[in-house]
NUTOR-678675 format. One record per atom (N, C-alpha, C): chain; residue number from 1; x, y, z. Coordinates in steps of 0.02 Angstrom, whole numbers. Layout:
BEGIN
chain resi xx yy zz
A NUM X Y Z
...
//
This chain:
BEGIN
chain resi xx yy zz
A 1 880 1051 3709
A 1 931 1075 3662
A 1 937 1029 3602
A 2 937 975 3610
A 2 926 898 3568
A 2 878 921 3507
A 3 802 933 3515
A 3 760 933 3495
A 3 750 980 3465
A 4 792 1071 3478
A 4 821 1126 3447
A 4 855 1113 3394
A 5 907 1071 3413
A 5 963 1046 3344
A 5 905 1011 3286
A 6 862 975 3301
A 6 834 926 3258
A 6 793 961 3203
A 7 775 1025 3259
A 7 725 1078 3211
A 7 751 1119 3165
A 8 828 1129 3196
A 8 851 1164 3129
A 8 887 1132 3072
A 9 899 1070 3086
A 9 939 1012 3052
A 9 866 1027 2991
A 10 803 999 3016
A 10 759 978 2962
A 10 730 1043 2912
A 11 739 1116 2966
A 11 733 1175 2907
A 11 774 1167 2865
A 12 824 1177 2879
A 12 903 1169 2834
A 12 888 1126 2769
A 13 864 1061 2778
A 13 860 1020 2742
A 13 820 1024 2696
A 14 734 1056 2727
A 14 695 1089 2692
A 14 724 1154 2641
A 15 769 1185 2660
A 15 761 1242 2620
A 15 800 1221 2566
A 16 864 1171 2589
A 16 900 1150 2539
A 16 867 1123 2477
A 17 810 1102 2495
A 17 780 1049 2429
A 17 731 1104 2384
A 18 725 1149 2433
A 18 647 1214 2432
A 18 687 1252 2355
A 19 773 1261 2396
A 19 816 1325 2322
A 19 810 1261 2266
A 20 854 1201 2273
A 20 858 1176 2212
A 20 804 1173 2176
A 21 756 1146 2202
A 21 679 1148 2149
A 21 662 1215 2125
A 22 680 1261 2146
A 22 679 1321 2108
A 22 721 1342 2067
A 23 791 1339 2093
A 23 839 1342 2058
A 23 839 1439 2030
A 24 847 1448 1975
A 24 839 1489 1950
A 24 768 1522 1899
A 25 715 1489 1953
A 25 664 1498 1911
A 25 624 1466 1864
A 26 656 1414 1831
A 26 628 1373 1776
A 26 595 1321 1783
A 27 559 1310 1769
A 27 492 1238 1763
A 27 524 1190 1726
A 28 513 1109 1752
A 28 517 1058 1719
A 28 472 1067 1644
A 29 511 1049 1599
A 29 466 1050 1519
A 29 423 1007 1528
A 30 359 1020 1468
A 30 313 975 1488
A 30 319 926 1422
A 31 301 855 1434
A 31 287 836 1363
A 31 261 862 1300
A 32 222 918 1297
A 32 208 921 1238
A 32 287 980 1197
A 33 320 997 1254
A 33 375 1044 1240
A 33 432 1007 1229
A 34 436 926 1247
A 34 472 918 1223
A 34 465 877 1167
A 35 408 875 1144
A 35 389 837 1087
A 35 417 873 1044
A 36 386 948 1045
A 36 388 984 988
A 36 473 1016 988
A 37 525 988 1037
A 37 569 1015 1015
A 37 605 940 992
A 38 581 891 983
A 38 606 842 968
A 38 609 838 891
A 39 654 821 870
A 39 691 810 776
A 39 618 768 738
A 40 576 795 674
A 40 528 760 664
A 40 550 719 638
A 41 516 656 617
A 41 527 572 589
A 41 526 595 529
A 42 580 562 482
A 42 565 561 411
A 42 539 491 401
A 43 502 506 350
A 43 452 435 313
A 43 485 435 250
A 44 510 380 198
A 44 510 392 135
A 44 454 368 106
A 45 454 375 48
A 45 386 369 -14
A 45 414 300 -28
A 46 354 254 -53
A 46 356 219 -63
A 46 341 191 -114
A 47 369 151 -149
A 47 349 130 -245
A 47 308 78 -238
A 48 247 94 -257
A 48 186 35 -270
A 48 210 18 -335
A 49 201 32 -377
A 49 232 28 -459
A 49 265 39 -487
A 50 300 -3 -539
A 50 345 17 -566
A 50 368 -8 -657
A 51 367 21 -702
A 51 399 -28 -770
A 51 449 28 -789
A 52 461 9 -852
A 52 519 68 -905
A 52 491 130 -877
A 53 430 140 -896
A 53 412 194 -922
A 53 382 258 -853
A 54 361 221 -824
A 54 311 262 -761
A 54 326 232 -700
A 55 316 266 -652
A 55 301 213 -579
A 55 249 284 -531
A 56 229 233 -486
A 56 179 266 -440
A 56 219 249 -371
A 57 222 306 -331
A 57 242 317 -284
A 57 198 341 -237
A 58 191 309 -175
A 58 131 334 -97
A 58 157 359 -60
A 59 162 416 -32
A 59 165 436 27
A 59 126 467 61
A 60 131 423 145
A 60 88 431 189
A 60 143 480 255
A 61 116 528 271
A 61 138 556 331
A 61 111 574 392
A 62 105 560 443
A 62 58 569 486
A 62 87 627 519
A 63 43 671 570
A 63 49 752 581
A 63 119 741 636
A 64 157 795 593
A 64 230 816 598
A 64 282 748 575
A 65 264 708 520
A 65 306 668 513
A 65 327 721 415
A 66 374 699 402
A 66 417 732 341
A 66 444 689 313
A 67 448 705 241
A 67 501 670 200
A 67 580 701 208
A 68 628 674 186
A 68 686 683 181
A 68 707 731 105
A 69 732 777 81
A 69 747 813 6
A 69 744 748 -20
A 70 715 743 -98
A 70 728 677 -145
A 70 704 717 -223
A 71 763 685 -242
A 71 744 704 -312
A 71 662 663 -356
A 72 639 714 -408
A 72 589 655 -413
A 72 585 715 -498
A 73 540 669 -556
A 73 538 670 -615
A 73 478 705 -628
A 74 460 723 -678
A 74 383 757 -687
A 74 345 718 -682
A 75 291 738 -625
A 75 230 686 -616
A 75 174 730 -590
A 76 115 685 -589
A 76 40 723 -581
A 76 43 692 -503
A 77 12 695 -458
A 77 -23 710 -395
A 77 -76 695 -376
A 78 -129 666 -362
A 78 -176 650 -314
A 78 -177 635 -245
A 79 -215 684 -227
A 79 -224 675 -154
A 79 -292 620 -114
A 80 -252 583 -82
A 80 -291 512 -43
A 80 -341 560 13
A 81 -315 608 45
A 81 -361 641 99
A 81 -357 737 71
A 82 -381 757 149
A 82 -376 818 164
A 82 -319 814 222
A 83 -259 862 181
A 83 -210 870 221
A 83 -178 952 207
A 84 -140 958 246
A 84 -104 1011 239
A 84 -14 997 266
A 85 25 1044 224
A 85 92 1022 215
A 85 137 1083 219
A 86 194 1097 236
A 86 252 1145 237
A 86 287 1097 159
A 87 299 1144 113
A 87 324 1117 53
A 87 382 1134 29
A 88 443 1118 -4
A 88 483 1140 -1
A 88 521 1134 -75
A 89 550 1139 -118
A 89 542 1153 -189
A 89 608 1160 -226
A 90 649 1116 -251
A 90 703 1154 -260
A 90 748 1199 -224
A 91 747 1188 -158
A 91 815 1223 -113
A 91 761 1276 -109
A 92 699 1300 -127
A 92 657 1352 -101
A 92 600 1326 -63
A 93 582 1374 8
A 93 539 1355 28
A 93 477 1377 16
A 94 405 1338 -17
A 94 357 1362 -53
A 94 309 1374 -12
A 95 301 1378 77
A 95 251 1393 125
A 95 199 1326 104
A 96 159 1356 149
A 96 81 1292 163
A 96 45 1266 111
A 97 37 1223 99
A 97 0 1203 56
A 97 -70 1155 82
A 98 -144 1159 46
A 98 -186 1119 74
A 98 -206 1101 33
A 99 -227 1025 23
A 99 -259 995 -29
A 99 -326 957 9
A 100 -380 949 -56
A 100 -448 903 -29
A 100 -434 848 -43
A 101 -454 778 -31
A 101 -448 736 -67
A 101 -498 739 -138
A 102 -459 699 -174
A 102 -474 703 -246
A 102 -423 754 -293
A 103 -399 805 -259
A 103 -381 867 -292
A 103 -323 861 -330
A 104 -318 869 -391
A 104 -236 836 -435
A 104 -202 888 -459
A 105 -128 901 -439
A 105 -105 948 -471
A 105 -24 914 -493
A 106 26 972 -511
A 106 73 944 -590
A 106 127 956 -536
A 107 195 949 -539
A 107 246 958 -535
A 107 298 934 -585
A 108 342 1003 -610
A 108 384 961 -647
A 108 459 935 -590
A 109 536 906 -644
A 109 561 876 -596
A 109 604 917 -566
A 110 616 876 -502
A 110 689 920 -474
A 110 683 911 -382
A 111 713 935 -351
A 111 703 904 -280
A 111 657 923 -246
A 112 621 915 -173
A 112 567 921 -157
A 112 571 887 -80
A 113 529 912 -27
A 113 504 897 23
A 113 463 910 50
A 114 424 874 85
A 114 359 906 116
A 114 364 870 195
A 115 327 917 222
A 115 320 905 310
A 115 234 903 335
A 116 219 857 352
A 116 142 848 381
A 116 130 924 431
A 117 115 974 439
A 117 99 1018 474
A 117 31 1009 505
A 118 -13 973 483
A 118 -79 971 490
A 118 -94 932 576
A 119 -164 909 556
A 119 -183 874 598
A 119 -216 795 598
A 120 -201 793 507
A 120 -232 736 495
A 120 -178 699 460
A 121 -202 631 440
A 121 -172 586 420
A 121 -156 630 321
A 122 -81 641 310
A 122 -55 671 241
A 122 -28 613 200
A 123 -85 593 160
A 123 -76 556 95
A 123 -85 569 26
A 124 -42 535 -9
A 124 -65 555 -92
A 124 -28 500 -116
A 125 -36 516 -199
A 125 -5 469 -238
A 125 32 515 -291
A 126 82 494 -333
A 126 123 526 -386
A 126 135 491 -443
A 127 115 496 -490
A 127 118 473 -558
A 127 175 500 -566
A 128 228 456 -583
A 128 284 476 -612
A 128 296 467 -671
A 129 336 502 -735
A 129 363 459 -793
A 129 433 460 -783
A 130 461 409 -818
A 130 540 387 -810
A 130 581 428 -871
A 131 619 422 -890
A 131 671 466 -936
A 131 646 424 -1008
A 132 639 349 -1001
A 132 626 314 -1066
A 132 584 327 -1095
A 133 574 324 -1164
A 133 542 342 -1207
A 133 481 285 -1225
A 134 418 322 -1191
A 134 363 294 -1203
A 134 351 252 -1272
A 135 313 186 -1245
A 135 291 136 -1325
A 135 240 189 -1364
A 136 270 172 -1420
A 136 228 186 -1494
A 136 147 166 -1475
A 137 108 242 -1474
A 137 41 238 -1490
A 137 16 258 -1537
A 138 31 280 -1607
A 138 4 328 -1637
A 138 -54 312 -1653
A 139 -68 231 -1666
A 139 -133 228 -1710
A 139 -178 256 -1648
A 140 -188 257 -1597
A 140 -238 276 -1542
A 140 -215 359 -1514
A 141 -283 370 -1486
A 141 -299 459 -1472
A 141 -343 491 -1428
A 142 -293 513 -1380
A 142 -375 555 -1336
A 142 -412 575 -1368
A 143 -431 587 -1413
A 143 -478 621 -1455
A 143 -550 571 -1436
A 144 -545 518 -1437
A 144 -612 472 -1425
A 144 -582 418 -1379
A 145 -565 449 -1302
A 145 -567 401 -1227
A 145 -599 398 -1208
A 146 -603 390 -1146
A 146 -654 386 -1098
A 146 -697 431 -1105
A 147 -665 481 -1105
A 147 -716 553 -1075
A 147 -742 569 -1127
A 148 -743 562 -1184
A 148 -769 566 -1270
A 148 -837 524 -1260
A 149 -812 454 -1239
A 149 -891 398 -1249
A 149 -926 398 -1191
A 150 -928 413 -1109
A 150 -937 382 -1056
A 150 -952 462 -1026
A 151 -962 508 -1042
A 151 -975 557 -1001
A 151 -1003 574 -937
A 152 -1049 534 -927
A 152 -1105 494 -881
A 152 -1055 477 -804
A 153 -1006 428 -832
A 153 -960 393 -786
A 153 -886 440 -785
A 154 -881 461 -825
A 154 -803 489 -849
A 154 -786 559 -823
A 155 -747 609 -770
A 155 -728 653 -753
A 155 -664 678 -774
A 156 -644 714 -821
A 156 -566 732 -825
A 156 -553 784 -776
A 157 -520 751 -717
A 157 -466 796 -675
A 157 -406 848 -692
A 158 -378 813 -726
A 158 -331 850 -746
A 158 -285 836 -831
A 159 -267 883 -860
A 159 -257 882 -901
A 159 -194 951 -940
A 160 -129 915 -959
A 160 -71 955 -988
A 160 -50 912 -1041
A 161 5 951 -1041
A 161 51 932 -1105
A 161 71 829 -1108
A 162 87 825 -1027
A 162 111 758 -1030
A 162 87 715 -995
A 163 39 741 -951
A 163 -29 695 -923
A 163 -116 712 -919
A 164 -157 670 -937
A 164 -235 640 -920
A 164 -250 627 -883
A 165 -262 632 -823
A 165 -322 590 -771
A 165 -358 609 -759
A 166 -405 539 -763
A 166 -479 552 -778
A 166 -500 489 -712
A 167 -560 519 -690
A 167 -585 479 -636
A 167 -634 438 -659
A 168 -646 377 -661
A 168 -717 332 -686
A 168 -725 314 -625
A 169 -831 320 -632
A 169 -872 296 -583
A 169 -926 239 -626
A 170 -919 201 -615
A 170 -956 147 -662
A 170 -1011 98 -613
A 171 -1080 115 -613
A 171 -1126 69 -562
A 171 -1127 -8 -607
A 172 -1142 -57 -565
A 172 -1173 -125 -575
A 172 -1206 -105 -645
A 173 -1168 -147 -686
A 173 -1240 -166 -743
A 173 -1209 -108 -800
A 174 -1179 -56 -792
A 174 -1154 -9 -830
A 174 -1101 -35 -875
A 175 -1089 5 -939
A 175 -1063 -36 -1002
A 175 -1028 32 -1023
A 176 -975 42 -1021
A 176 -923 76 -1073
A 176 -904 57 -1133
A 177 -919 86 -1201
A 177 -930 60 -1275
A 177 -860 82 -1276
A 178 -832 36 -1341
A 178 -776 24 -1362
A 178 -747 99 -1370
A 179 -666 115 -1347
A 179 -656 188 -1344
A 179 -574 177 -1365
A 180 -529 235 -1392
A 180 -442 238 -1385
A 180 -430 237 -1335
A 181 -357 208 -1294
A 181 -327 243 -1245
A 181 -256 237 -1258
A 182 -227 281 -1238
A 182 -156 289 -1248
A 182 -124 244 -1204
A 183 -47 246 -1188
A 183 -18 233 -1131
A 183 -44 252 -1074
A 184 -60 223 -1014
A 184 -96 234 -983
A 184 -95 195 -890
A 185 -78 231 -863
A 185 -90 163 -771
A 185 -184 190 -773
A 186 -185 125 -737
A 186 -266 108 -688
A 186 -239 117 -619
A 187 -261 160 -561
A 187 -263 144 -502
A 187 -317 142 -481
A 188 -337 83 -439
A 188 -421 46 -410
A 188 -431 86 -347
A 189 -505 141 -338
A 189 -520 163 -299
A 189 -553 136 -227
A 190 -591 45 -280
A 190 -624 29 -255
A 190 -608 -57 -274
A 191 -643 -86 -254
A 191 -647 -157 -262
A 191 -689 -169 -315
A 192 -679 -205 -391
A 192 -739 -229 -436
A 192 -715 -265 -477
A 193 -753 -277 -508
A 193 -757 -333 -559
A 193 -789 -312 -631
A 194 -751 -319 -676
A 194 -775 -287 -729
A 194 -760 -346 -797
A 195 -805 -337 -850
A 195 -788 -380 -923
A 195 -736 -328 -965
A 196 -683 -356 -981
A 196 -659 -313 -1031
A 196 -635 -349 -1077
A 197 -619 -302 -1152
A 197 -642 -337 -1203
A 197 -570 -284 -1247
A 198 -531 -296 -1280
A 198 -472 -246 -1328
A 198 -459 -270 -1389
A 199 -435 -230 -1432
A 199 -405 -263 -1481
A 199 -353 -288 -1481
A 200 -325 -283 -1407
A 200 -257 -317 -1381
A 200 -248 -390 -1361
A 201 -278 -403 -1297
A 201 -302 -417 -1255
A 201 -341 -475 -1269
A 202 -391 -463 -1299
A 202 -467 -497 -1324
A 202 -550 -468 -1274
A 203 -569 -536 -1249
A 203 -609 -516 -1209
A 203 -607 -569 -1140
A 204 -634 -536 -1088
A 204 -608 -573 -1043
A 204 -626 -546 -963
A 205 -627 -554 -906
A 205 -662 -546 -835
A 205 -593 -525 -791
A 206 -594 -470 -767
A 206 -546 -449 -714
A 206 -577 -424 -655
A 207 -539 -411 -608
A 207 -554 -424 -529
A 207 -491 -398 -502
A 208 -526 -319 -465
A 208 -469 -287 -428
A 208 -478 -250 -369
A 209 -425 -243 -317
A 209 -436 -230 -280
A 209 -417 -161 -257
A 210 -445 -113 -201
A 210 -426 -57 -192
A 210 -367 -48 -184
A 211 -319 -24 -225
A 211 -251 24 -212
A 211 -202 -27 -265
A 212 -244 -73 -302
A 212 -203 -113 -367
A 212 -192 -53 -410
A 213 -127 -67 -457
A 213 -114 -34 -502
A 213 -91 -78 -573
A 214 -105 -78 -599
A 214 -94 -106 -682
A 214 -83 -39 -745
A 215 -46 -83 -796
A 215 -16 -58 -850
A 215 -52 -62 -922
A 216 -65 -27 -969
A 216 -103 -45 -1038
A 216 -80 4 -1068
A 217 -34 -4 -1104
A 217 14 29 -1199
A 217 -61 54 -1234
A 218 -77 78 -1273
A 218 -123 82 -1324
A 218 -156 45 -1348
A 219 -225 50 -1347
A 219 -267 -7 -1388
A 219 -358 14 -1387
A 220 -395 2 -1416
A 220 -458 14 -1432
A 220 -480 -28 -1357
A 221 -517 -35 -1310
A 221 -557 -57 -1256
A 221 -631 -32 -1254
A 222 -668 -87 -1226
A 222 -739 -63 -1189
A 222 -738 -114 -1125
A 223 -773 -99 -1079
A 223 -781 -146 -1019
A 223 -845 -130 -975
A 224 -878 -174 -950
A 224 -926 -190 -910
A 224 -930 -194 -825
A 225 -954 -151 -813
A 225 -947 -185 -718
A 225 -1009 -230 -717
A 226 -986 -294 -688
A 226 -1033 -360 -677
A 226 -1011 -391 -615
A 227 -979 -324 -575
A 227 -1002 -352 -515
A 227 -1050 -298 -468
A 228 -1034 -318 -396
A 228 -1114 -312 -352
A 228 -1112 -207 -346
A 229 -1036 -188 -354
A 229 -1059 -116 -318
A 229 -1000 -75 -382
A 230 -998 -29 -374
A 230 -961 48 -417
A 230 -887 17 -410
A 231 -875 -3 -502
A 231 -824 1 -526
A 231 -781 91 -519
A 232 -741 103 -499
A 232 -709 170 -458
A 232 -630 140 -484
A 233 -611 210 -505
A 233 -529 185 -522
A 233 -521 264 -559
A 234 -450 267 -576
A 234 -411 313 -594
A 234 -382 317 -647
A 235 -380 339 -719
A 235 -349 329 -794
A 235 -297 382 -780
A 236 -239 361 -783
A 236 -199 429 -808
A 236 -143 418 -850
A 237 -155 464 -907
A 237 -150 426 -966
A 237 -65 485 -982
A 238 -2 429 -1005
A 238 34 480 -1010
A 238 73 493 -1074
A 239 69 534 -1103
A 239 67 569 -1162
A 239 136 572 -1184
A 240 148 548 -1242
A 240 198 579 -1290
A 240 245 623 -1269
A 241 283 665 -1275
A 241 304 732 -1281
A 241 365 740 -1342
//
């Protein structure tokens, strides 16, 4: 009789644990369910550069990380990779967007967010201009820049009312003859070493590294790569209005 009680003591016990784990049917979530119902990370952008006039801003997002709404000024765009993004526009939402790396496009200002949707690492850069009123270039002119003398080396990406960028590829030993440039950032694609020479400036040996950014107002230039591999960098030159 002992050993009767014991048997039904331990069904009992069994079944008790048998309903709760069932409960009403539903499965423990699995990690990837509760990943995806988890709140995504905001990243903010980050200011590599900055003066009066312009600054360059990076943002990196890795897949399902987002920015926060932020206001931001008219600026040009380059993309660091191949990514894809949920974009968002002025309180409107503008659907998917995919960029290659290299690929440059415009925005004017006003608020904005974007969300990594992809699968890869979502980077770019943003040429911004500030409200202040760009230095006096007149004596100098796109008319004879880069892409006028250097065709060879010189790619214009993109081109409007209030920005230039132009991509230079410059091998060892290669010489860019004296040219205009307006107001203007350099961002370094690559690591080099180049002679440069202005009517600003003078002449003289610089040395930069990938993801440096520097500043140059207007002035006549030519420059040399004299070091070992492809002077690589970014002109974007910003215009009057």
């Amino acid at each position: 009789m002992k050993n009767l009680s014991k048997v039904v003591i331990v069904f009992c016990s069994f079944c008790t644990l048998l309903f709760s784990a069932c409960g009403n049917g539903s499965q423990p979530e699995t990690t990837d369910q509760l990943a995806a119902e988890a709140p995504a990370k905001t990243v903010a952008p980050t200011e590599i550069f900055a003066n009066n006039y312009v600054s360059v801003v990076k943002v990196s997002l890795a897949p399902g990380e987002e920015t926060a709404v932020h206001e931001g000024n008219d600026r040009v765009i380059y993309s660091l990779g191949d990514y894809t993004i949920d974009w968002q526009e002025k309180g409107r939402d503008q659907g998917t967007k995919s960029w290659k790396k290299g690929a440059v496009h415009f925005h004017e200002a006003g608020p904005h967010s974007a969300k990594n949707n992809g699968t890869t690492q979502a980077e770019w850069l943003a040429f911004v201009r500030t409200s202040a009123e760009l230095p006096d270039c007149s004596d100098y002119s796109l008319e004879n820049d880069v892409n006028a003398v250097a065709a060879d080396f010189a790619t214009q990406l993109f081109d409007n009312e209030a920005f230039r960028l132009t991509e230079v590829v410059l091998p060892p030993g290669a010489r860019i003859p004296m040219h205009s440039g307006i107001n203007r950032l350099i961002y370094s694609l690559s690591d080099y070493q180049i002679q440069y020479e202005s009517d600003k400036e003078g002449k003289g040996e610089k040395t930069f590294r990938t993801g440096d950014v520097h500043w140059h107002e207007g002035c006549e230039h030519a420059l040399e790569n004299i070091g070992q591999g492809e002077a690589h960098f970014l002109v974007v030159a910003y215009k009057k209005m």
